[in-house]
PQR file of N, CA, C, O and H, with PARSE charges and radii, in Angstrom:
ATOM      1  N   UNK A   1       5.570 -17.828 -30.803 -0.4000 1.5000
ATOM      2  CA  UNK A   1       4.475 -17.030 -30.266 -0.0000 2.0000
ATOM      3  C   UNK A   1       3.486 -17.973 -29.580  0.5500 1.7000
ATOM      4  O   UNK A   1       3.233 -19.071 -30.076 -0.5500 1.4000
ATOM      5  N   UNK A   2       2.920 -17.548 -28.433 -0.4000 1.5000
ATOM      6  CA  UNK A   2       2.216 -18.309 -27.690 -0.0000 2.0000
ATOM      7  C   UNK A   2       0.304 -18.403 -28.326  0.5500 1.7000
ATOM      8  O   UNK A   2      -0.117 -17.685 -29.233 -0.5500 1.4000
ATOM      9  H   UNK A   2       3.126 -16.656 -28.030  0.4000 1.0000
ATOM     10  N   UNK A   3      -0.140 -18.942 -27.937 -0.4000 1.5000
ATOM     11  CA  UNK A   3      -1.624 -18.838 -27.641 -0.0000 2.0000
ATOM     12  C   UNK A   3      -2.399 -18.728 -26.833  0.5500 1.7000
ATOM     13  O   UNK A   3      -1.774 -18.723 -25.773 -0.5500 1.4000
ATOM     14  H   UNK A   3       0.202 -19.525 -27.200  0.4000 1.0000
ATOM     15  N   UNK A   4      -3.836 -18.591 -26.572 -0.4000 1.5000
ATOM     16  CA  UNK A   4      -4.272 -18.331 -25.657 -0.0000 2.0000
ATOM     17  C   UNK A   4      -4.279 -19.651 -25.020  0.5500 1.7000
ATOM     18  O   UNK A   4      -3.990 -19.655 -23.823 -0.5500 1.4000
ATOM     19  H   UNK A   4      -4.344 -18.595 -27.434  0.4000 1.0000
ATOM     20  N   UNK A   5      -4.503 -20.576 -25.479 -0.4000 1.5000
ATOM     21  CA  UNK A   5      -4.711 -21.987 -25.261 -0.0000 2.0000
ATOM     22  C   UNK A   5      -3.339 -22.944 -24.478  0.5500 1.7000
ATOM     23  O   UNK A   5      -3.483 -23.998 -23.859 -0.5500 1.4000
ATOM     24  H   UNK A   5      -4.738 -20.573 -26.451  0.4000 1.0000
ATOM     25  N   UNK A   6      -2.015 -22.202 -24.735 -0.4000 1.5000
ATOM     26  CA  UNK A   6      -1.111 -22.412 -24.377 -0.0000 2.0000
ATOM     27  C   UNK A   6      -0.292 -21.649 -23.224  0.5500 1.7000
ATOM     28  O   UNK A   6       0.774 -21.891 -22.660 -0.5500 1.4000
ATOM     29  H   UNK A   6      -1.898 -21.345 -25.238  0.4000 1.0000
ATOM     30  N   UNK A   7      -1.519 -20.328 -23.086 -0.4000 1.5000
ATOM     31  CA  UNK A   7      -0.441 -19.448 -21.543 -0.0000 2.0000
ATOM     32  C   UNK A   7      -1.178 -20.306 -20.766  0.5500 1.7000
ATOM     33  O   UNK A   7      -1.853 -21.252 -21.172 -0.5500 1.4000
ATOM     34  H   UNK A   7      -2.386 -20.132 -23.545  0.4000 1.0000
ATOM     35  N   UNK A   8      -0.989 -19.860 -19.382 -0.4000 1.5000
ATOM     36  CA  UNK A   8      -0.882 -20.241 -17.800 -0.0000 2.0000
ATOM     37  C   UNK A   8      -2.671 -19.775 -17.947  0.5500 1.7000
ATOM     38  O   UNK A   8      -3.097 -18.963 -18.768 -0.5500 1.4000
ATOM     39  H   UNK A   8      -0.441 -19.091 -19.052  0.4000 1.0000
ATOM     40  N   UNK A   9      -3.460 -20.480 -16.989 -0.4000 1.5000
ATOM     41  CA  UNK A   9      -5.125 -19.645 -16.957 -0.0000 2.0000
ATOM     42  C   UNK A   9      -4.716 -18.513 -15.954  0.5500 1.7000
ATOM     43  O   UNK A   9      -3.953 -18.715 -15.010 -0.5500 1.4000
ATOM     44  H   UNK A   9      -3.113 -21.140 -16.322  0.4000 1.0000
ATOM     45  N   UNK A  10      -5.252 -17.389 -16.223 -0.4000 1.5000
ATOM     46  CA  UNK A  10      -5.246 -16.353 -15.687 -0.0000 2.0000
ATOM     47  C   UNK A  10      -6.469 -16.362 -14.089  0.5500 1.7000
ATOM     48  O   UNK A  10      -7.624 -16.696 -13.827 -0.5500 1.4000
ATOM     49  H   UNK A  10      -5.872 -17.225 -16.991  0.4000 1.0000
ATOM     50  N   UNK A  11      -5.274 -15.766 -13.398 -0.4000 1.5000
ATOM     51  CA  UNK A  11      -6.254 -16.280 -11.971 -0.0000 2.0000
ATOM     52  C   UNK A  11      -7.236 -14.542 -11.744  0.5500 1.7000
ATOM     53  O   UNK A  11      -6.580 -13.505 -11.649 -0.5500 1.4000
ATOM     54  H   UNK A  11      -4.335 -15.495 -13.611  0.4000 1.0000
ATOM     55  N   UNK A  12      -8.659 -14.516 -11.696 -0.4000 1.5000
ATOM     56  CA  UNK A  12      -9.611 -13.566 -11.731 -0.0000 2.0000
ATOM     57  C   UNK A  12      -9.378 -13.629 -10.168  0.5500 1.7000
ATOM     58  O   UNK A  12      -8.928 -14.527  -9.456 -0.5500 1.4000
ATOM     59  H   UNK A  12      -9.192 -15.358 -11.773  0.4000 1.0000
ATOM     60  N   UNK A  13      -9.900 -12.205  -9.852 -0.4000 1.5000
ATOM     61  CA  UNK A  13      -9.865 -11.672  -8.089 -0.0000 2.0000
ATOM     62  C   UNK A  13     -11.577 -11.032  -7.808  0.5500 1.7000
ATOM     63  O   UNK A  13     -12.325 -10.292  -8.447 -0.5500 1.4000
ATOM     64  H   UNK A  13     -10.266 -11.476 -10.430  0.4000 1.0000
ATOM     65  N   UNK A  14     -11.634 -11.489  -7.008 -0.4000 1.5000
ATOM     66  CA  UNK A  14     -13.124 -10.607  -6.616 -0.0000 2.0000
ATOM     67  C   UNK A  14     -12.399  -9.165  -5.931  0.5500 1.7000
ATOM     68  O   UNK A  14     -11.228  -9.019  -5.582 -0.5500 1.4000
ATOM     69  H   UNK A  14     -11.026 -12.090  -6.489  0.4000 1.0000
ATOM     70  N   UNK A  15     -13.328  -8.353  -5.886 -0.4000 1.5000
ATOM     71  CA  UNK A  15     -13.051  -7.043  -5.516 -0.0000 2.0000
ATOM     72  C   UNK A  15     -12.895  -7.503  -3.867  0.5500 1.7000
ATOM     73  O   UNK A  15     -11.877  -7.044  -3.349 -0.5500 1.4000
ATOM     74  H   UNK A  15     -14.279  -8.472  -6.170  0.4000 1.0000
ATOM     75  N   UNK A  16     -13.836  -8.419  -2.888 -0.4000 1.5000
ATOM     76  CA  UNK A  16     -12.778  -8.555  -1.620 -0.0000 2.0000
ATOM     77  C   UNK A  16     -11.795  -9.024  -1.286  0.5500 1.7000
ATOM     78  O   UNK A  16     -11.296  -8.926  -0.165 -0.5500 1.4000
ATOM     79  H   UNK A  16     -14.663  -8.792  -3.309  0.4000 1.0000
ATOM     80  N   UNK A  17     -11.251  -9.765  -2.467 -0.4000 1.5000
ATOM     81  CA  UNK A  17      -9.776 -10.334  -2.597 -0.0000 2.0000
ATOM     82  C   UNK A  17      -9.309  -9.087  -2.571  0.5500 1.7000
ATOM     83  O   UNK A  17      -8.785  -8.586  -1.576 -0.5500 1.4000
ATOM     84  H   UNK A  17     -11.656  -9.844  -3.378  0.4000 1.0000
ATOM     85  N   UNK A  18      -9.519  -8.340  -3.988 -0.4000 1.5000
ATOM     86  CA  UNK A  18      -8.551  -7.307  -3.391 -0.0000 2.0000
ATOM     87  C   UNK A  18      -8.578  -6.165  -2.697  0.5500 1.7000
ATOM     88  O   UNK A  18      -7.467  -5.669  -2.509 -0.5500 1.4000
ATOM     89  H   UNK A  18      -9.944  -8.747  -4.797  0.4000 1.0000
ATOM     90  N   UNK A  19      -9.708  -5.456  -2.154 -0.4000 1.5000
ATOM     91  CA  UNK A  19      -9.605  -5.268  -1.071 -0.0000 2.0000
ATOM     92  C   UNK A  19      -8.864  -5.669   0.228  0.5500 1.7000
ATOM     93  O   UNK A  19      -8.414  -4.880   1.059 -0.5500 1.4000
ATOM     94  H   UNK A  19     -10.611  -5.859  -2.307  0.4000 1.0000
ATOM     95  N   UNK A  20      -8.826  -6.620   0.258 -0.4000 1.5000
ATOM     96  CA  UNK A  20      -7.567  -7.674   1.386 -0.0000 2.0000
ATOM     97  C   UNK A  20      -6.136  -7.353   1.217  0.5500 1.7000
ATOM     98  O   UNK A  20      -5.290  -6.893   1.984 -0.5500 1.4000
ATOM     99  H   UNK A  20      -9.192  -7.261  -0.417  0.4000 1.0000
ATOM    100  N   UNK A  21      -6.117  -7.794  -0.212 -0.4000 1.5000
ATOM    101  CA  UNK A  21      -4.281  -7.593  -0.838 -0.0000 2.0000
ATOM    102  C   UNK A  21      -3.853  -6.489  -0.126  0.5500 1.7000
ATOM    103  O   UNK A  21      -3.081  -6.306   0.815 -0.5500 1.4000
ATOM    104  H   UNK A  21      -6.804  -8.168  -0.834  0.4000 1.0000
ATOM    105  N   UNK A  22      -4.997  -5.376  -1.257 -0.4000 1.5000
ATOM    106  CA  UNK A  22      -4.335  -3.805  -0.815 -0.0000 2.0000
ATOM    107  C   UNK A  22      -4.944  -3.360   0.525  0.5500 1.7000
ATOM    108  O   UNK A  22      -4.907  -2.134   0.423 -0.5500 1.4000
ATOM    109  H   UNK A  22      -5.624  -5.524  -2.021  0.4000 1.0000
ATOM    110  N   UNK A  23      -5.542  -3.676   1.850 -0.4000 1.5000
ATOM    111  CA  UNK A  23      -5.626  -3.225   2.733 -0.0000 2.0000
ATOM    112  C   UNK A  23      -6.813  -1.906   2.647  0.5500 1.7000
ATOM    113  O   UNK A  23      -6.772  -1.109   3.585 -0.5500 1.4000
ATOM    114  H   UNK A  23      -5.572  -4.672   1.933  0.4000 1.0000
ATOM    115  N   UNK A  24      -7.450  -1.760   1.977 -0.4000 1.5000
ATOM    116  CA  UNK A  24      -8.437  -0.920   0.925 -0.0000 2.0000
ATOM    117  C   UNK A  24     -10.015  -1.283   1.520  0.5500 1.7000
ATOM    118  O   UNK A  24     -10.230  -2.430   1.913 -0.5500 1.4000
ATOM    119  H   UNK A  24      -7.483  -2.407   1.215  0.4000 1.0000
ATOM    120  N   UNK A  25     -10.868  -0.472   1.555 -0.4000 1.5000
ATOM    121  CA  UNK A  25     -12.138  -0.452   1.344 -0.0000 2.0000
ATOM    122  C   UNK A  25     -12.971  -0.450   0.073  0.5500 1.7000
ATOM    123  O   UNK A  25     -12.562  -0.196  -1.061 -0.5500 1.4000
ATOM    124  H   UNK A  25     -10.693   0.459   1.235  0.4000 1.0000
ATOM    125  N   UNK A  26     -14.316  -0.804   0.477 -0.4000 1.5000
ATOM    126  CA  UNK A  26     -14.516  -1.697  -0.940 -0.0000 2.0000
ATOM    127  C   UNK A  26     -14.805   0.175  -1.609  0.5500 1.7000
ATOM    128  O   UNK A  26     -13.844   0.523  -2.294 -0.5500 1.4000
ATOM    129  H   UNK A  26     -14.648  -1.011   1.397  0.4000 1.0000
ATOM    130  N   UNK A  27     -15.432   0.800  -1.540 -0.4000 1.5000
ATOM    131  CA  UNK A  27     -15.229   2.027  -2.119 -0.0000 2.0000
ATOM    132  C   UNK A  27     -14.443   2.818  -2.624  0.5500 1.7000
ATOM    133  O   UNK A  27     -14.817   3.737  -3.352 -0.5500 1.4000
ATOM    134  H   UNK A  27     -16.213   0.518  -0.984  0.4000 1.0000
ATOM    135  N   UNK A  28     -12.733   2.500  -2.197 -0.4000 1.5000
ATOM    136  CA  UNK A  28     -11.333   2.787  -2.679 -0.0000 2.0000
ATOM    137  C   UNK A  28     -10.799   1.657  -3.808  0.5500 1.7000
ATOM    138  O   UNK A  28      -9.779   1.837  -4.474 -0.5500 1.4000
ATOM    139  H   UNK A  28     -12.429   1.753  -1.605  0.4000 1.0000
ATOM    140  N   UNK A  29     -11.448   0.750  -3.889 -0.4000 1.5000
ATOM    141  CA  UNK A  29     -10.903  -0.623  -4.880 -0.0000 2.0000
ATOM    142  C   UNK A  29     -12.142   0.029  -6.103  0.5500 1.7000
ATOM    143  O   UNK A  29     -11.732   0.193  -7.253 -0.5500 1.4000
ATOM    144  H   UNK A  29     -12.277   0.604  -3.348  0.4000 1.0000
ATOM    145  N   UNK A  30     -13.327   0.303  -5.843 -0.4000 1.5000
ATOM    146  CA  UNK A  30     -13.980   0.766  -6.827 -0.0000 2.0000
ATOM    147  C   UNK A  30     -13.614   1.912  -7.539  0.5500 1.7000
ATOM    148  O   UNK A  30     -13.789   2.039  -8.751 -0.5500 1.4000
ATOM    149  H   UNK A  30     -13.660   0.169  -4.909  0.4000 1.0000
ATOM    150  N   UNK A  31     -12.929   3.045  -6.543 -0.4000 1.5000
ATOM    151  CA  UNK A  31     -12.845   4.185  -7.428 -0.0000 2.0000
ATOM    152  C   UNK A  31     -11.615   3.883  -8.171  0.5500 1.7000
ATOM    153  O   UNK A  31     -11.312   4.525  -9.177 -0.5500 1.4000
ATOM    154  H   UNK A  31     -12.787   2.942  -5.559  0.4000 1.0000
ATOM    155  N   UNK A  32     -10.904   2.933  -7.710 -0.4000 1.5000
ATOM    156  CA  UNK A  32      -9.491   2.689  -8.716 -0.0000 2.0000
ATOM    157  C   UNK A  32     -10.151   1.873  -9.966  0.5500 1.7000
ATOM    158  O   UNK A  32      -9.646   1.813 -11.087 -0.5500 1.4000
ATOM    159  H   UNK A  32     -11.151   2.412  -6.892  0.4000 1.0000
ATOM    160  N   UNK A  33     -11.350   1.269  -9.572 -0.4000 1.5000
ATOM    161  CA  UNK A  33     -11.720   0.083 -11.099 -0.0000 2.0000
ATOM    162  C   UNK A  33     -12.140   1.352 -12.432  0.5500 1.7000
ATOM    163  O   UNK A  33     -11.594   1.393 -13.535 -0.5500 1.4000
ATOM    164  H   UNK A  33     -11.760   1.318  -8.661  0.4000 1.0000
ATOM    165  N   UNK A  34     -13.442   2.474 -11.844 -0.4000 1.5000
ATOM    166  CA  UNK A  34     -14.053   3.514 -12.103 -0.0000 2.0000
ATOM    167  C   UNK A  34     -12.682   4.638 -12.626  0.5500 1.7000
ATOM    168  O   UNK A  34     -12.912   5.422 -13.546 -0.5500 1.4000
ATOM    169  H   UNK A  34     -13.885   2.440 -10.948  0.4000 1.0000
ATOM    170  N   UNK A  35     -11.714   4.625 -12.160 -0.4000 1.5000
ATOM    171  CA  UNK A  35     -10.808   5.995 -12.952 -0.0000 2.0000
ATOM    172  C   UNK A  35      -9.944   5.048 -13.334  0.5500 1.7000
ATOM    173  O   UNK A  35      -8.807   5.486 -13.158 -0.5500 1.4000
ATOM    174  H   UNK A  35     -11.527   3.988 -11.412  0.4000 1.0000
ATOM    175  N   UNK A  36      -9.928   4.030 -13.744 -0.4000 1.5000
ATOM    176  CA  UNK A  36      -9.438   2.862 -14.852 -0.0000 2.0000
ATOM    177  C   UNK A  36      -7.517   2.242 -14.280  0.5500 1.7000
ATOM    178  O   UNK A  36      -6.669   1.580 -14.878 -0.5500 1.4000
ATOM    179  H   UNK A  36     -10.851   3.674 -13.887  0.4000 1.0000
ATOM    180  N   UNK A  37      -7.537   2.777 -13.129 -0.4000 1.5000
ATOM    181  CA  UNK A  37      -6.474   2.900 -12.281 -0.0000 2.0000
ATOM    182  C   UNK A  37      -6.072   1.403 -11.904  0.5500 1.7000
ATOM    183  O   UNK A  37      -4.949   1.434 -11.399 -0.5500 1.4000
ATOM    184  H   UNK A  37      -8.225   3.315 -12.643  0.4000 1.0000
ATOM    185  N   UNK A  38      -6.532   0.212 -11.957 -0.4000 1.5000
ATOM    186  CA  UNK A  38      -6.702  -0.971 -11.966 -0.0000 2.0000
ATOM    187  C   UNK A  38      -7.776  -1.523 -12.799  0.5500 1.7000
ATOM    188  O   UNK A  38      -8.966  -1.243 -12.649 -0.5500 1.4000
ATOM    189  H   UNK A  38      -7.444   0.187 -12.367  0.4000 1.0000
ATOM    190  N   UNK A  39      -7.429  -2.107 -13.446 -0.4000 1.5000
ATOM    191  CA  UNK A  39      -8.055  -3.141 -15.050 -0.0000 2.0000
ATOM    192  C   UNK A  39      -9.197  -3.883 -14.296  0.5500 1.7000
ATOM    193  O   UNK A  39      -9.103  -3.721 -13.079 -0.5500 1.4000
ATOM    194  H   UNK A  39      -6.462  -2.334 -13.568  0.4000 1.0000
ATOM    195  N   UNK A  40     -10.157  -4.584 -14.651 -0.4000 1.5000
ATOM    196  CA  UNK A  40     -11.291  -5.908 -14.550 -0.0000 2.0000
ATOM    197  C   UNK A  40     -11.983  -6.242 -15.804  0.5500 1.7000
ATOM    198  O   UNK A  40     -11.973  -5.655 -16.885 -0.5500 1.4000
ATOM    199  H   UNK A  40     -10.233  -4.716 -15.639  0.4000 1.0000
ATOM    200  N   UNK A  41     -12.511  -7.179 -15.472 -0.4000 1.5000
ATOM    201  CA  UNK A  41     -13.526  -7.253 -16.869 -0.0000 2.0000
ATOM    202  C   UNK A  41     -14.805  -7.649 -15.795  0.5500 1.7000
ATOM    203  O   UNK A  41     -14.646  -8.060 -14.646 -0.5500 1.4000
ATOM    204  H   UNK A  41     -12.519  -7.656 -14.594  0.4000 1.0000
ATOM    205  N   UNK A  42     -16.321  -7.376 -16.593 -0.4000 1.5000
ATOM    206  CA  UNK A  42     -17.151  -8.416 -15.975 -0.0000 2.0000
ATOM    207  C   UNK A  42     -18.170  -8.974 -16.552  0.5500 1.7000
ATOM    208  O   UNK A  42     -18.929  -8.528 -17.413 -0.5500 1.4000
ATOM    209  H   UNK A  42     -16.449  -7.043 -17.527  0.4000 1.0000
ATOM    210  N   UNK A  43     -18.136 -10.080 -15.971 -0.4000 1.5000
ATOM    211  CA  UNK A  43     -18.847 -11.224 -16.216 -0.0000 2.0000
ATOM    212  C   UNK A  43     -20.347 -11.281 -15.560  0.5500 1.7000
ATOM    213  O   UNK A  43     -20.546 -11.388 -14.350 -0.5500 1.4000
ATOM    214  H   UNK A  43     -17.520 -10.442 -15.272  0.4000 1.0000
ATOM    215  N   UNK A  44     -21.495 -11.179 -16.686 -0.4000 1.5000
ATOM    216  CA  UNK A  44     -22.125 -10.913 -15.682 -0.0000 2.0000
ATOM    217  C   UNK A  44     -22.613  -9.519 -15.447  0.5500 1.7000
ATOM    218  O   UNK A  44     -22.791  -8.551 -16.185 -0.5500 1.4000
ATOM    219  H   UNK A  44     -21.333 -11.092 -17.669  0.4000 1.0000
ATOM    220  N   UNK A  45     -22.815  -9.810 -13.791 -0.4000 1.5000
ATOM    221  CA  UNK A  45     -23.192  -8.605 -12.881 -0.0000 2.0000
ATOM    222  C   UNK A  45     -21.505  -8.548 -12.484  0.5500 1.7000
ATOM    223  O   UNK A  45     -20.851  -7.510 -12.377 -0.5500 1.4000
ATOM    224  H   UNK A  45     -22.670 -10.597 -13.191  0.4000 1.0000
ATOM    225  N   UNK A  46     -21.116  -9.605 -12.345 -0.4000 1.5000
ATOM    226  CA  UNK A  46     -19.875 -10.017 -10.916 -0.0000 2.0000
ATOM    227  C   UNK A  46     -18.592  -9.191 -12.198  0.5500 1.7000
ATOM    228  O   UNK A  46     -18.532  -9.268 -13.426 -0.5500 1.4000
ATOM    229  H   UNK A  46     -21.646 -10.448 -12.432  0.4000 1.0000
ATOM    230  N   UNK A  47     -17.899  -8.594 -11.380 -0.4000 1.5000
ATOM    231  CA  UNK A  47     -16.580  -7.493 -11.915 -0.0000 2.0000
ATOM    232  C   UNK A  47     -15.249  -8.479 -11.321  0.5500 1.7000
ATOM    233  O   UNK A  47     -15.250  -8.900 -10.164 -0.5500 1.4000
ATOM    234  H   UNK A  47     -17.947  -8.531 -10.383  0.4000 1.0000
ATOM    235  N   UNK A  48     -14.587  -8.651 -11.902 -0.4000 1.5000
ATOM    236  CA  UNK A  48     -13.112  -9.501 -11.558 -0.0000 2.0000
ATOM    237  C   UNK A  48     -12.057  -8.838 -12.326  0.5500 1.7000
ATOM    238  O   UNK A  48     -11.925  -8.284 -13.417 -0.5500 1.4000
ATOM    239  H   UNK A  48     -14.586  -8.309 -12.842  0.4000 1.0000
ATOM    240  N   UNK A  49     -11.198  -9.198 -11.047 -0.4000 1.5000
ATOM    241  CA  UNK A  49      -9.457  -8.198 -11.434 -0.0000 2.0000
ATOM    242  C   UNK A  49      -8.616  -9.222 -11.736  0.5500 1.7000
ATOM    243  O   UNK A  49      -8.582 -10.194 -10.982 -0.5500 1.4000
ATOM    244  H   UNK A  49     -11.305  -9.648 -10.160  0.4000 1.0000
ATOM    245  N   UNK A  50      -7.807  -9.169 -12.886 -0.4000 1.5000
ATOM    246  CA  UNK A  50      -6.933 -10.517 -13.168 -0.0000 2.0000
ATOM    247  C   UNK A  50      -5.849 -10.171 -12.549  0.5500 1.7000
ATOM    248  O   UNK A  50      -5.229  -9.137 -12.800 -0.5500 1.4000
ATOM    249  H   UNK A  50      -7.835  -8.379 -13.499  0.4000 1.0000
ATOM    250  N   UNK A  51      -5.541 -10.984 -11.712 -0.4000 1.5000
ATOM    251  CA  UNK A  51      -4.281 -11.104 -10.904 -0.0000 2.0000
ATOM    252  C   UNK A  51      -2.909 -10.407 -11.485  0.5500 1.7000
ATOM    253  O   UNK A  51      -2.066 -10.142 -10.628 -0.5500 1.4000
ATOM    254  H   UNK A  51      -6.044 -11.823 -11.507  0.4000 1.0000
ATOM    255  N   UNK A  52      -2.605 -10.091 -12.808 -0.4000 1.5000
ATOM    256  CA  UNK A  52      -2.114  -9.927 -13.360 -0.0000 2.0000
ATOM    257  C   UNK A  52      -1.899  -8.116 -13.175  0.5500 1.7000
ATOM    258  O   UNK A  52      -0.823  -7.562 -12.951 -0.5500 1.4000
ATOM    259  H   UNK A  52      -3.290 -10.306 -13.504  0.4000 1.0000
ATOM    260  N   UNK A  53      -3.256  -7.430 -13.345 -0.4000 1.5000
ATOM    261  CA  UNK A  53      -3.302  -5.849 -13.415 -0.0000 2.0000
ATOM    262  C   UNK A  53      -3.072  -5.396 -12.063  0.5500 1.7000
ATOM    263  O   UNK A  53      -2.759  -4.211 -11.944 -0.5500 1.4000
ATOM    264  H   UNK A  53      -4.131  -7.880 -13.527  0.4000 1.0000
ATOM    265  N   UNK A  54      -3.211  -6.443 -10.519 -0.4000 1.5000
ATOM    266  CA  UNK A  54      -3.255  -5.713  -9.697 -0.0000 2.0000
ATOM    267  C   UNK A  54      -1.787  -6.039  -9.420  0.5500 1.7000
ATOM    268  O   UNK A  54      -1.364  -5.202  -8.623 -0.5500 1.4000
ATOM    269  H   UNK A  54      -3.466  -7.405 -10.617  0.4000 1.0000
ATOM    270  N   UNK A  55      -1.030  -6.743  -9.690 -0.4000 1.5000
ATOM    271  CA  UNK A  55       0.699  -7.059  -9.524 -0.0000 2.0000
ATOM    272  C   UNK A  55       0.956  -4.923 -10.417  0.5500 1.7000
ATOM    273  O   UNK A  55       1.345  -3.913  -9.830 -0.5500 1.4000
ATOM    274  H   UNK A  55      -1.373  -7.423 -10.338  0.4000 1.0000
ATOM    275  N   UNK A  56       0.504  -5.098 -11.978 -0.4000 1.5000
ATOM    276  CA  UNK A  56       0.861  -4.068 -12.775 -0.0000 2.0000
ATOM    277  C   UNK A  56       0.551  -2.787 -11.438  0.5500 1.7000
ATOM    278  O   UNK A  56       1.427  -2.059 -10.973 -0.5500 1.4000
ATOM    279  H   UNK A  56       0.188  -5.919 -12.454  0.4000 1.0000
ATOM    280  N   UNK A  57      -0.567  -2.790 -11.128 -0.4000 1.5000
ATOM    281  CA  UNK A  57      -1.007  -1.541 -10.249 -0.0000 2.0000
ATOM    282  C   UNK A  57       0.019  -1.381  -9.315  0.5500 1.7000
ATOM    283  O   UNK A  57       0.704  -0.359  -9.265 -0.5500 1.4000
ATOM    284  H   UNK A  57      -1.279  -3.382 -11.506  0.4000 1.0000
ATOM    285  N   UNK A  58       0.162  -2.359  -8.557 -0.4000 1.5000
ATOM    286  CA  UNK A  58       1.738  -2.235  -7.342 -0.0000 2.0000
ATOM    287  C   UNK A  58       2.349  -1.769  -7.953  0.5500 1.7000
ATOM    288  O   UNK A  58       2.651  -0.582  -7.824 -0.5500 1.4000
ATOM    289  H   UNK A  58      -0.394  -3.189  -8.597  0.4000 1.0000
ATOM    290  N   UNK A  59       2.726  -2.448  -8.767 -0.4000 1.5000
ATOM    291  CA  UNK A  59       4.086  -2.085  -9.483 -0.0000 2.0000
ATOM    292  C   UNK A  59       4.255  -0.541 -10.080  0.5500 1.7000
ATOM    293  O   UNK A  59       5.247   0.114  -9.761 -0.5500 1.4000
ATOM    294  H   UNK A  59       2.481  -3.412  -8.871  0.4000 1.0000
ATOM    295  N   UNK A  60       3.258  -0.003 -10.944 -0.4000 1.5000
ATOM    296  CA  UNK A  60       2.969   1.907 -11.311 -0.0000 2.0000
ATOM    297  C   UNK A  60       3.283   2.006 -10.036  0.5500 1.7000
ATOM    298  O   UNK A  60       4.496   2.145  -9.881 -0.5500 1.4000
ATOM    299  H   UNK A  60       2.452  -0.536 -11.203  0.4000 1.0000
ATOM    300  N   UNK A  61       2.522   1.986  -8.823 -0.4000 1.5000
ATOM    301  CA  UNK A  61       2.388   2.907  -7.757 -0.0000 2.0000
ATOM    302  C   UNK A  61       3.379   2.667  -7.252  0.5500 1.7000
ATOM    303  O   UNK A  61       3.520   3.720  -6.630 -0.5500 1.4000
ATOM    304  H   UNK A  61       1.536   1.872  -8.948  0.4000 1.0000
ATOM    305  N   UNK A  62       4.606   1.827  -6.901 -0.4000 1.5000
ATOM    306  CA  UNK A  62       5.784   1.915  -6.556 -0.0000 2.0000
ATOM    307  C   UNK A  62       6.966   2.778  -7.197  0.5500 1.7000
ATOM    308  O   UNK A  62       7.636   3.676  -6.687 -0.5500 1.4000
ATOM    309  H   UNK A  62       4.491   0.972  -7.405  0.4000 1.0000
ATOM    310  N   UNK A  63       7.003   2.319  -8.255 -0.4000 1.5000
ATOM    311  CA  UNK A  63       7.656   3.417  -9.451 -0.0000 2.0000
ATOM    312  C   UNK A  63       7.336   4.581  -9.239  0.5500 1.7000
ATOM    313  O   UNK A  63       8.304   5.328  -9.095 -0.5500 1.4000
ATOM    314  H   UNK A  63       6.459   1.590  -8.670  0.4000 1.0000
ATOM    315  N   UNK A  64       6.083   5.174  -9.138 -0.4000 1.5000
ATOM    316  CA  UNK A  64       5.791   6.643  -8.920 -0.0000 2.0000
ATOM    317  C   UNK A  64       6.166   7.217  -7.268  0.5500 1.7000
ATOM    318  O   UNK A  64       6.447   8.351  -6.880 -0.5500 1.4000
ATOM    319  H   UNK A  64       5.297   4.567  -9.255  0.4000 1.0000
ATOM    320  N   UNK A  65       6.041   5.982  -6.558 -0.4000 1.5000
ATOM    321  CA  UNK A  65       6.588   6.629  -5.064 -0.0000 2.0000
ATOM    322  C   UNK A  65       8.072   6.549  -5.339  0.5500 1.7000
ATOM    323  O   UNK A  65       8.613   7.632  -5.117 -0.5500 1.4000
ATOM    324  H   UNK A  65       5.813   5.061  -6.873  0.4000 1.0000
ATOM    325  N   UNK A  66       8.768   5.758  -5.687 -0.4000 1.5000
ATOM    326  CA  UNK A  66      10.148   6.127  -6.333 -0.0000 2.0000
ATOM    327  C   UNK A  66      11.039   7.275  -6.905  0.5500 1.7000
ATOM    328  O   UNK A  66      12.200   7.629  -6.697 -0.5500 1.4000
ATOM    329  H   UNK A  66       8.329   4.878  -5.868  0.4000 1.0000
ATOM    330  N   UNK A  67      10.163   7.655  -7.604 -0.4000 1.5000
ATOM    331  CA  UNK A  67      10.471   9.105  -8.567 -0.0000 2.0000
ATOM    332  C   UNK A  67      10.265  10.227  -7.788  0.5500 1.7000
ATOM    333  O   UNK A  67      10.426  11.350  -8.268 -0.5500 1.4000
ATOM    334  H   UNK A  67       9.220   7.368  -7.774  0.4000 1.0000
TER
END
């Protein structure tokens, strides 16, 4: 079993990162943070997406255009 101390550091996204990724306005990246549709935590004032939930988010929303 791993530790925290022993995974990979998790790379944090600002909301215009991803805005960029997904081709999105910053008001469409919010309502996905707001109906919990993509994960963040924040630090702060400042809100960050771990690189990690927005791969997961592609990934749901592909699967569901699939089906």
């Amino acid at each position: 079993m791993t530790t925290a101390s022993e995974r990979a550091p998790e790379k944090l996204l600002t909301v215009p990162q991803v805005m960029a990724r997904l081709q999105l306005g910053r008001y469409a990246v919010y309502d996905l943070l707001r109906t919990r549709q993509l994960a963040s935590i924040t630090l702060g004032r400042a809100r960050r997406i771990p690189s990690h939930s927005l791969t997961d988010f592609i990934c749901a929303r592909l699967e569901q255009e699939a089906a």
